[in-house]
C-alpha positions as CSV (number, residue, x, y, z in Angstrom):
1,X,9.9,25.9,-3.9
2,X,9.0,22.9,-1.8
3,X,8.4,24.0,2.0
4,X,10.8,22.3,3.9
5,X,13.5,23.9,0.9
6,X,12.2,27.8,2.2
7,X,14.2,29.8,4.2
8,X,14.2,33.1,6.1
9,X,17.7,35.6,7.4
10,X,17.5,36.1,10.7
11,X,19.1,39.1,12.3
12,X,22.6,38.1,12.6
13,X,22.4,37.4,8.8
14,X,22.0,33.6,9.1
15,X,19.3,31.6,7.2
16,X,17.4,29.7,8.9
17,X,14.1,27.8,8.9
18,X,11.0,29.0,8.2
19,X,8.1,29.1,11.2
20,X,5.7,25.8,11.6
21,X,2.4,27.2,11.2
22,X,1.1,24.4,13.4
23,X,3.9,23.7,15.9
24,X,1.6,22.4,19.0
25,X,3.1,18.3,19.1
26,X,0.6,16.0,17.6
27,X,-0.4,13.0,18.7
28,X,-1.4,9.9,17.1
29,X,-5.1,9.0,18.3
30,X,-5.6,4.9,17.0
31,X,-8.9,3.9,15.7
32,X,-10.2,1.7,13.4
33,X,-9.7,2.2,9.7
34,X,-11.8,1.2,7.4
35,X,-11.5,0.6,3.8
36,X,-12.6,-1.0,0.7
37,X,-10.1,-4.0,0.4
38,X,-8.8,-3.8,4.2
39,X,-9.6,-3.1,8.0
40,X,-7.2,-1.8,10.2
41,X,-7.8,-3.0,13.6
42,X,-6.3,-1.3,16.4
43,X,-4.2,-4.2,18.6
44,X,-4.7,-4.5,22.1
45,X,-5.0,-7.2,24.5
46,X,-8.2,-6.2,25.7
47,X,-9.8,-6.2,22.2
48,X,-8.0,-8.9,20.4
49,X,-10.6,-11.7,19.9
50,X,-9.6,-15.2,20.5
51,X,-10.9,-16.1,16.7
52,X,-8.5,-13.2,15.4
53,X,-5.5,-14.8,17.2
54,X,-6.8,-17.9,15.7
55,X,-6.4,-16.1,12.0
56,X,-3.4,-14.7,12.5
57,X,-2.0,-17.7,13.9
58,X,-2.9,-19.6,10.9
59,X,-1.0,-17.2,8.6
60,X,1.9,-17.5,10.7
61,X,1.9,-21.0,10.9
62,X,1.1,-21.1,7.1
63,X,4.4,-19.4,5.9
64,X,6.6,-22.1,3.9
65,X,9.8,-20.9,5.6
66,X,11.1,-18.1,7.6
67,X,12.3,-16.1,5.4
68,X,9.7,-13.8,6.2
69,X,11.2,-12.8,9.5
70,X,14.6,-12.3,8.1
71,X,14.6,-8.6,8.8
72,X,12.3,-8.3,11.3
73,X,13.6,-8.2,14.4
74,X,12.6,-11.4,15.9
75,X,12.7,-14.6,14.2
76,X,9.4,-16.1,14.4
77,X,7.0,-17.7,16.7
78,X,7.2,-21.3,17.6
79,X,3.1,-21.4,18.6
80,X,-0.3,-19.5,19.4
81,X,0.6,-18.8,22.9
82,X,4.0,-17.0,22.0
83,X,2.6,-14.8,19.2
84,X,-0.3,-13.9,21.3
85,X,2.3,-12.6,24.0
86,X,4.4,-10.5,21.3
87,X,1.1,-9.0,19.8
88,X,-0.3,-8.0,23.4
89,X,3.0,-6.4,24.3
90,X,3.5,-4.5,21.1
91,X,6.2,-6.8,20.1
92,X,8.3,-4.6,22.6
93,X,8.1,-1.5,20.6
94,X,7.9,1.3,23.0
95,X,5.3,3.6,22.8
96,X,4.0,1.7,19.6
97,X,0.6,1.5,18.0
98,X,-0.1,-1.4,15.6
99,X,-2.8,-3.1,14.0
100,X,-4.3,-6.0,13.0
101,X,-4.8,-6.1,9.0
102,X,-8.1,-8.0,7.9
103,X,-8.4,-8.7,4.5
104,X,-11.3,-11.1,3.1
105,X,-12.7,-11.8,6.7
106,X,-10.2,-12.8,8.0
107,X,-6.3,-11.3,10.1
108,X,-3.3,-11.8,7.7
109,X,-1.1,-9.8,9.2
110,X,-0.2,-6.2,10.9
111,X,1.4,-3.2,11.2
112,X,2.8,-0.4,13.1
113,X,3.3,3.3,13.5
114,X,6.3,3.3,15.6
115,X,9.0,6.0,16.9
116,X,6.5,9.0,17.0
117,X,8.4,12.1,17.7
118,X,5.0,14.0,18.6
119,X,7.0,17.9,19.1
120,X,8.3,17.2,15.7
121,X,5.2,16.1,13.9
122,X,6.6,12.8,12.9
123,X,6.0,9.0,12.7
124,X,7.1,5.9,11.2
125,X,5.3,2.9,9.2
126,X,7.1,-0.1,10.5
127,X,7.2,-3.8,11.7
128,X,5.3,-4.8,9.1
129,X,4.1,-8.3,8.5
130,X,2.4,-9.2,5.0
131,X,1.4,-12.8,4.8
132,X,1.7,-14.8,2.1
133,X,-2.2,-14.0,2.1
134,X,-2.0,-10.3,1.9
135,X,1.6,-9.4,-0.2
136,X,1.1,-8.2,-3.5
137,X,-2.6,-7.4,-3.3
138,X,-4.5,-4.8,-3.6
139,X,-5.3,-4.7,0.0
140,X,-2.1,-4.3,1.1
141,X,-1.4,-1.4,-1.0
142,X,-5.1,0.0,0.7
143,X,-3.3,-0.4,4.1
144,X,-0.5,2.1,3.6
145,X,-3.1,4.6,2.4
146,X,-5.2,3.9,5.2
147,X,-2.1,4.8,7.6
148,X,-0.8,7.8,5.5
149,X,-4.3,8.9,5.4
150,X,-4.7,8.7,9.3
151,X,-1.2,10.3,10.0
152,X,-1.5,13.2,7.7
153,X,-4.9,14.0,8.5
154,X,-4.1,13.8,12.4
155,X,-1.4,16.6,11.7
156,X,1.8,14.8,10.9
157,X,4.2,16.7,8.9
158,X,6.5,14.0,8.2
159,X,6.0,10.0,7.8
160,X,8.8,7.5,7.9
161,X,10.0,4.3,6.3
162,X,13.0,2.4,7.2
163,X,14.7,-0.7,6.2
164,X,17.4,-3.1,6.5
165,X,19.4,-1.8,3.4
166,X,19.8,-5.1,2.2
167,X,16.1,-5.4,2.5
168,X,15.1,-5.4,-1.7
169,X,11.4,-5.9,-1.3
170,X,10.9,-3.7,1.2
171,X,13.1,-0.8,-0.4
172,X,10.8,-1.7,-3.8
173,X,7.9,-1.4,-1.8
174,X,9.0,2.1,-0.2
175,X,9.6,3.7,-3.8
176,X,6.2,2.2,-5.3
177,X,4.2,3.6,-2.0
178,X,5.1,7.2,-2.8
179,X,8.4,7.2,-0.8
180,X,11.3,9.1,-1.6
181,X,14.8,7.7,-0.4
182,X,17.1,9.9,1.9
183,X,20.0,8.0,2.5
184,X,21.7,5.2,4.4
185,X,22.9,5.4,7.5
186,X,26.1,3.0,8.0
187,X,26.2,0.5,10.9
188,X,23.2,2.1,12.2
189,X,22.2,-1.1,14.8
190,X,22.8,-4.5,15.3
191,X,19.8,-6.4,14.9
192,X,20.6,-10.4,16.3
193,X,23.5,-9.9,16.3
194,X,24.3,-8.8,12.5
195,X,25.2,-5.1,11.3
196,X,22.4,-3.6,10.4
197,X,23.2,-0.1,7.2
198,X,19.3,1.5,7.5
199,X,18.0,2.9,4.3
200,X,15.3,5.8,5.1
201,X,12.5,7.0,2.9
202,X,9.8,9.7,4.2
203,X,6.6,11.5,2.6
204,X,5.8,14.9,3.7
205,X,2.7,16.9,4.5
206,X,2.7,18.9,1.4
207,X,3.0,15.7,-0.8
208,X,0.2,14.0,0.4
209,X,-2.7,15.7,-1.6
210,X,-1.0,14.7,-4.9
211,X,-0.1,11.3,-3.8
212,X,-3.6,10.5,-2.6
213,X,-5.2,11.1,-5.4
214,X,-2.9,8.6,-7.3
215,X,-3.6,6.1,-4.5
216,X,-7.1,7.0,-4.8
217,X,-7.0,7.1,-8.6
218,X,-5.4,3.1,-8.3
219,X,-7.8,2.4,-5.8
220,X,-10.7,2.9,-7.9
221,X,-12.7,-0.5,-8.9
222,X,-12.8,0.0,-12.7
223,X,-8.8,0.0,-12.1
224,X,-8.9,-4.1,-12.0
225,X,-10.3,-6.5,-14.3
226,X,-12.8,-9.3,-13.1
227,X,-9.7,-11.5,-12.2
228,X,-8.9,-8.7,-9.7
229,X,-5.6,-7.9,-11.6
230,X,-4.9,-4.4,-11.6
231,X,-5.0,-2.5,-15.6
232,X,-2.9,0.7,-14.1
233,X,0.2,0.2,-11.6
234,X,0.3,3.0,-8.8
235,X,3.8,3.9,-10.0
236,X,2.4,4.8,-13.0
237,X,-0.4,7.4,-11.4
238,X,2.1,8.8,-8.5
């Protein structure tokens, strides 16, 4: 029996949960993160680099259309000087941590771990932006890891991932991650002005071990050929 499926009877002959062996709150402490294919920089104004706003920048700029702002929720950037005021103020995500994803030397995109319920052990992996440099590579897969890795390590019991339910990609990517859906919840915000349903996947504490040493197992360099195209996909390992 999974752990969060165990229960106990309590005396009035009600079950209830079981005890948290760790229940202290836990709180996310941001560093670096390093990795094979990607660095995970933490973002703040004092240490963002005018050369990495220059990189990031370029990706932004580089994109052939907006699309990929579509569920995000703000709609772009029209220059340097407004992205650089969204990244220093967290893109006005409240008690957010993001970071700056480098990949080949260079920022193409970031991240966040957003809505961290600290008493409750949990965080979410959000406000994502994958360039057109960094989706569908094999550092972008090495970022989630990263994160999951950090969270789980640091004492979360529970991490997060939401989505517009209309969002395909990003529903795809949840499930291929290690993600398990949980539901839909109807007219759950309006985001610019549209209704928004928000599909919710999460990974737990106790299936972390197994799922890293897929990610792990995927990770490994024997697991791509000399083009860099992988020979195993991670769904097929998880």
């Amino acid at each position: 029996m999974k752990d969060h499926e165990k229960v106990q009877e309590n005396e009035y002959g009600q079950f209830i949960g079981v005890p948290v062996s760790h229940p202290l709150p836990t709180h996310f402490l941001a560093e670096t993160l390093y990795g094979k294919y990607a660095t995970l920089h933490v973002l703040s104004s004092a240490a963002m680099s005018e050369d990495q706003l220059k990189q990031v920048w370029q990706c932004v700029n580089g994109e052939v259309d907006r699309s990929c702002w579509t569920y995000l929720p703000y709609s772009g950037f029209e220059n340097a000087a407004e992205l650089q005021t969204a990244l220093e103020n967290n893109f006005n995500f409240k008690n957010s941590i993001h970071y700056l994803v480098e990949a080949n030397h260079a920022i193409v995109g970031w991240v966040g771990l957003l809505n961290q319920r600290s008493a409750d052990h949990v965080i979410e992996i959000g406000n994502v932006y994958f360039s057109h440099q960094l989706k569908q590579s094999t550092a972008s897969t090495e970022v989630i890891y990263l994160l999951l890795k950090a969270c789980f390590e640091q004492g979360f019991r529970r991490v997060e991932w939401k989505c517009d339910d209309l969002n395909l990609p990003s529903k795809r990517a949840a499930l291929r991650f290690g993600f398990h859906y949980e539901g839909t919840f109807r007219q759950d915000r309006i985001t610019k002005g549209r209704n928004r349903n928000t599909a919710w996947f999460s990974i737990l504490d106790q299936e972390w071990p197994e799922l890293e040493k897929a990610y792990l197992a995927w990770l490994k360099a024997d697991n791509f050929d000399q083009n860099g195209q992988q020979k195993m996909r991670l769904r097929d390992v998880l």
